[in-house]
N, C-alpha and C positions, 0 to 999 in steps of 0.2 A: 447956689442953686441945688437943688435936691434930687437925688435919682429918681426917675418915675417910679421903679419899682421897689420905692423905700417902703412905701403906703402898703402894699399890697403883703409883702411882706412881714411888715408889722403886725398885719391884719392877722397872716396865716400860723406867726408866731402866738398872738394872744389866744385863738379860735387850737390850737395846738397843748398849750399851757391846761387853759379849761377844762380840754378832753382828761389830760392827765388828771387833772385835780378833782374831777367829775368820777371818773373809775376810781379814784384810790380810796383808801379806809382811812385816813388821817384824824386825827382826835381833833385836828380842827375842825376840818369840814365835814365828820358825820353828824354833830346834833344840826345843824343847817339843812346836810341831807334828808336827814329821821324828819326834822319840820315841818321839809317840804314834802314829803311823802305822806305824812302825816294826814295835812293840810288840805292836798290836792290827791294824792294817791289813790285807787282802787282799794279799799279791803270788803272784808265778807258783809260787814255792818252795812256801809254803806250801800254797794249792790243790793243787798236782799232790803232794805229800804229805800232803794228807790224804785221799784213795784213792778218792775218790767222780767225778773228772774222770782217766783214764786218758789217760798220757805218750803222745804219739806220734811216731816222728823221720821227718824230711821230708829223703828224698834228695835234692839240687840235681840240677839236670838236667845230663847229658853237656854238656863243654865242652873242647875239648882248645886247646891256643894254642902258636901259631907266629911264631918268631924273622922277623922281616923287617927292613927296612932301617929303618923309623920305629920304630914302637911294634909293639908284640906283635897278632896278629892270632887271634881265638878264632871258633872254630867248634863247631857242633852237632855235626855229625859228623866222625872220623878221617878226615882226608886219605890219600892212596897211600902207601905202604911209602916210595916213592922221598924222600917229606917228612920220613922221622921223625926223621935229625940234625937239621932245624929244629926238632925239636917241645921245649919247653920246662915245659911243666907241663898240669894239665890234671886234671877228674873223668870218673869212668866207666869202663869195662872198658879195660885196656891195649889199642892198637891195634894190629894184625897186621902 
């Protein structure tokens, strides 16, 4: 005949194992975990497609960047007309 608290035991053993194997990184059980995360998971794709948290796009702020002797030199604001052959790249409204 069987202890009563063989079952329970057993129970608190496998529910114990799980947890382990559930936290750890093991090359077993991560593409299982990435799957199911995958699968079921939260990411940004899926929130902002399912229409309840509306997109919003974040312009970068003005930066316009000038050729110099060392490395590129970027500024908030368009420098003088007299700059603009240096000018090399840059966001925000063309500079006059």
């Amino acid at each position: 005949m069987r202890s009563t608290f063989a079952a329970p035991l057993a129970v608190a053993l496998l529910l114990a194992l799980l947890a382990v194997l559930v936290g750890c990184d093991a090359p077993y059980i991560k593409p299982y975990a990435d799957e199911f995360r995958n699968q079921y998971g939260w990411n940004e794709e899926r929130t902002l497609s399912s229409g309840w948290i509306p997109s919003r796009s974040i312009s970068p702020d003005p930066a316009y960047c000038y050729r110099t002797l060392a490395s590129a030199d970027c500024y908030a604001e368009a420098e003088p007309a007299r700059e603009k052959p240096r000018l090399i790249g840059g966001t925000g409204p063309a500079p006059e």
